[in-house]
N, C-alpha and C positions, 0 to 999 in steps of 0.2 A: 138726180145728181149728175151731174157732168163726167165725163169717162177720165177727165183731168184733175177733177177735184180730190182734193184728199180725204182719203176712208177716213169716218169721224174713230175718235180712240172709244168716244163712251155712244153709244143711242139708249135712250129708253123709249118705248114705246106703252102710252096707256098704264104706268105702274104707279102702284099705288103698295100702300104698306101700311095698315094700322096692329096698333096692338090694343088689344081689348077692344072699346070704344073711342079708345083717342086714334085720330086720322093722322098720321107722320107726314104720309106724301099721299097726295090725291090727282092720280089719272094723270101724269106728268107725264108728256111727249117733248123730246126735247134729245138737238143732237150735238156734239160739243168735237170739235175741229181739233187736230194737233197745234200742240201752242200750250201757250200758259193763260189757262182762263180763272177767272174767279166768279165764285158762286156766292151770294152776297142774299143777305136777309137776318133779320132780326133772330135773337134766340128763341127756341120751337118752331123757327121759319122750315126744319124739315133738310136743313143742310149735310148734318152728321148722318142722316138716317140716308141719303141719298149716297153718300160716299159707304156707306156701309154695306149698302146693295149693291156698289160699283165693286165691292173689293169681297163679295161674294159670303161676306160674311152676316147676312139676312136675305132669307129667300123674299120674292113678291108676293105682295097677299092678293095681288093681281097683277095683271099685264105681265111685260118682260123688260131685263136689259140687258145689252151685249156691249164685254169690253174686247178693245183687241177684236173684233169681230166674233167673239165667239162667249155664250153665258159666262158669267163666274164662280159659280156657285160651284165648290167642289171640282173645281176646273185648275188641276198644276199646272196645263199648257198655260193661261193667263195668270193665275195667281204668282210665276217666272219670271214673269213679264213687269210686273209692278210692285210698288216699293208704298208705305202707309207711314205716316207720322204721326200718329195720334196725336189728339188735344191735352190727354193726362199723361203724365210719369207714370212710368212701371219702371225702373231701377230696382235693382238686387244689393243691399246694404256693401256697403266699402267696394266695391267692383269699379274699376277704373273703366273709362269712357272707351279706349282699346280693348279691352276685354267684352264690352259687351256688347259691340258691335262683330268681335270676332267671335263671339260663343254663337249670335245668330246665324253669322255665316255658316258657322259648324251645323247649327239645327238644320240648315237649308242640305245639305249634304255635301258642302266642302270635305278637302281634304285640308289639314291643317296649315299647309303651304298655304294652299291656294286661298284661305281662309286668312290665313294672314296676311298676304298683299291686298286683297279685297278692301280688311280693313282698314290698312296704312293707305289704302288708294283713298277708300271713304271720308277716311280724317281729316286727309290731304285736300278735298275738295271744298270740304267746308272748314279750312281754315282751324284747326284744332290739334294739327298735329303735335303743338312744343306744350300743351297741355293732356295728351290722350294716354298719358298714363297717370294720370293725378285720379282717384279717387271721385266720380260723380259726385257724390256730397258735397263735395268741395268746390263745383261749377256754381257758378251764375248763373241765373234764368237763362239770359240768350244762350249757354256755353251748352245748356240741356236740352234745349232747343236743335241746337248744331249738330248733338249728336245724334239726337230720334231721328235727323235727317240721314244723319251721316246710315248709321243704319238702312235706310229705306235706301239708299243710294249703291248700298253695296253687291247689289246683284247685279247691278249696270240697265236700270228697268228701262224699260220703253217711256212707259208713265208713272207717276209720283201724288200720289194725294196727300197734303197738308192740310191737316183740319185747324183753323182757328191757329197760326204758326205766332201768330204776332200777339198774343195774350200774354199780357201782364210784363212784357220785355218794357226795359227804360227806352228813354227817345234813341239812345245810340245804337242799344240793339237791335233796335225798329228799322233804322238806318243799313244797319248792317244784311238783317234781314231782307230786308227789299232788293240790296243787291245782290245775294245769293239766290234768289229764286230768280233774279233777270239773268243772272250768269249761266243756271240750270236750262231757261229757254233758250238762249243763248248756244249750249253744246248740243240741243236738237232733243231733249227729252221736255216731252211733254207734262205738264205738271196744272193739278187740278185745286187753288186754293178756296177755301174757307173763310168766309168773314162775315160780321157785322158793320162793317164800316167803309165806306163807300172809299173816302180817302185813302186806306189800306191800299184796295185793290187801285186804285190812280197808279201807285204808286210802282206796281210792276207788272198791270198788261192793260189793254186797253180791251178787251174780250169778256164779256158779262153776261150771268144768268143771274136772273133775279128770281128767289123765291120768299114767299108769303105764303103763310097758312096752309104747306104741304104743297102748296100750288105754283108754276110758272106763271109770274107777273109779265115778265120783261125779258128781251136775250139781245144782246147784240154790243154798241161799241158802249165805254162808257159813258160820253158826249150825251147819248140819247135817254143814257140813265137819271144820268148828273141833271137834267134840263126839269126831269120829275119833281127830283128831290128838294132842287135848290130854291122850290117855292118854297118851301117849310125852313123855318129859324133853327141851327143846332144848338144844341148844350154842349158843352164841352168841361170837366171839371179836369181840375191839376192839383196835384200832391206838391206842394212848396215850403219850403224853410224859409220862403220869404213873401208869406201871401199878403202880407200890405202893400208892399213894394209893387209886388207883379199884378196885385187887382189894378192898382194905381196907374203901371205902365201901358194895360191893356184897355182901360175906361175909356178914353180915347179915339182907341182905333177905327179908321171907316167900317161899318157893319154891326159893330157892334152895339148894342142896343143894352145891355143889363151884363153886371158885373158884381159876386156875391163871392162873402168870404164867412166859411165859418170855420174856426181854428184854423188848418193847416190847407183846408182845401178851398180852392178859387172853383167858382162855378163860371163860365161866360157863356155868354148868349148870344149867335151873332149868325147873319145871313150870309157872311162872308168868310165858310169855314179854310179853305184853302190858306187866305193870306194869314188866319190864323196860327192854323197847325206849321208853315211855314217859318211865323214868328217866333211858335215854342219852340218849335226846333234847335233855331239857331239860338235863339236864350238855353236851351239847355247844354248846347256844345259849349256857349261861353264862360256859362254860372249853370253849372250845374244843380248846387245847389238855390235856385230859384226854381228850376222844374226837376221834379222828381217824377213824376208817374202821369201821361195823358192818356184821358178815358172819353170817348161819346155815351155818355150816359144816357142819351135820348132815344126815342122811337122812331126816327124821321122815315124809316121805311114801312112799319106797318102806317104813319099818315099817309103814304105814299099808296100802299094799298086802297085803307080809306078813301079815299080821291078817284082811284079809279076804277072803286067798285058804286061811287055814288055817279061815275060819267057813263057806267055801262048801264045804268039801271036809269039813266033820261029817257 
């Protein structure tokens, strides 16, 4: 490494983790730079298990990894240092989005001051303050979203893991989301996302790991990802109140090649997913109700596997 380079936040070397018989991560070496990277693979691709060893909370069942330069496993000096957004809810019945970012602070050993600004800072950053005393229940998906952030944000970490942040959000919160994780690389904290879908991570770094099968496929810019993938045709399905209408407008479009409606959901198939998702987009800011929910239902990345475990074996 260069005496100039920056110390990576995550290294693994050689680690691996199963449980039982099933393999999670298999002999992964692999070192990830300050910045906002996205880690990208199919579900079982071994993503959740790898952020779960990053944040010390599963030992290796070989090899090692060092966050912050130093293990994490039962490590305060690092576990200080960074903030976890998990994929599921864990909310506490009726507790308002300020409260239960300030009761973690309190677990952390604030003092209640300090606990409190923490959290009015946190709320503040992700845009929830004229809602953080309203009752969780009462959030929107993105609004729950905001706040697991808002949380991980409130120690003021170095780095940030978001597992899967964009699940189940509407196009708008999608939107929203993408530019709060660009704003977080932005004020210089480093942040580690999670996803299936390549588009996702486009959409806020250009820095990519790729994993398969517990295994590093691919690391580097998107560019050289996207060139794998884009041989393979996506699917793409949408939740619409108006799927005649929106099968009808997208039949059409260059790339698209097959377009399928059963009740409420539009299936499309097309080689040219960008101009796509680009399309629903703006159809959903317009008419909402024509898009209600976009999903990649496809496997375009274990093809992507496939492909280059049949060009290793020539």
């Amino acid at each position: 490494m260069n005496e100039h380079s920056p110390k990576p936040v995550i290294e693994a070397r050689c680690l691996s983790k199963w449980f039982g018989e099933v393999v999670a991560l298999n002999n992964l070496t692999v070192s990830i730079e300050p910045g906002v990277t996205g880690v990208l693979g199919p579900n079982g691709a071994g993503k959740s298990t790898f952020i779960k060893l990053a944040l010390g909370l599963y030992a290796p069942s070989r090899g090692e990894i060092r966050v912050l330069g130093e293990p994490p496993r039962n490590n305060y000096r690092v576990l200080s240092r960074i903030g976890w957004c998990p994929e599921v809810d864990h909310f506490y019945d009726h507790i308002s989005g300020f409260e239960f970012v300030y009761w973690l602070c309190r677990y952390w050993g604030m003092s209640p001051r300090a606990a409190e600004t923490a959290a009015e800072r946190a709320c503040e950053m992700v845009r929830i303050t004229d809602r953080m005393d309203d009752p969780v229940d009462e959030y929107s998906k993105g609004m729950r979203q905001r706040i697991k952030i808002a949380q991980a944000l409130a120690l003021s970490p170095e780095l940030i893991f978001l597992d899967e942040p964009m699940n189940g959000l509407d196009p708008r919160s999608r939107e929203e989301m993408y530019a709060l994780i660009r704003e977080l690389g932005n004020r210089g904290i480093s942040v580690l996302v999670s996803s299936h879908i390549l588009y996702e991570i486009e959409r806020i770094t250009d820095n990519v790991v790729l994993l398969i099968g517990g295994a590093l496929i691919a690391q580097g810019r998107v560019r050289e990802i996207r060139e794998l993938i884009d041989r393979y045709p996506h699917t793409i399905q949408v939740l619409s109140d108006q799927p005649a209408l929106l099968a009808k407008r997208f039949a059409g479009e260059p790339g698209v090649f097959a377009v399928e409606t059963k009740g409420s959901a539009v299936t499309i198939r097309t080689l040219t997913p960008d101009s796509c998702y680009d399309a629903l987009n703006a159809l959903a800011a317009e008419s909402p109700d024509w898009v209600r929910s976009i999903e990649c239902v496809d496997n375009n990345l274990q093809a992507v596997f496939d492909y280059l475990t049949r060009k290793n074996a020539l």
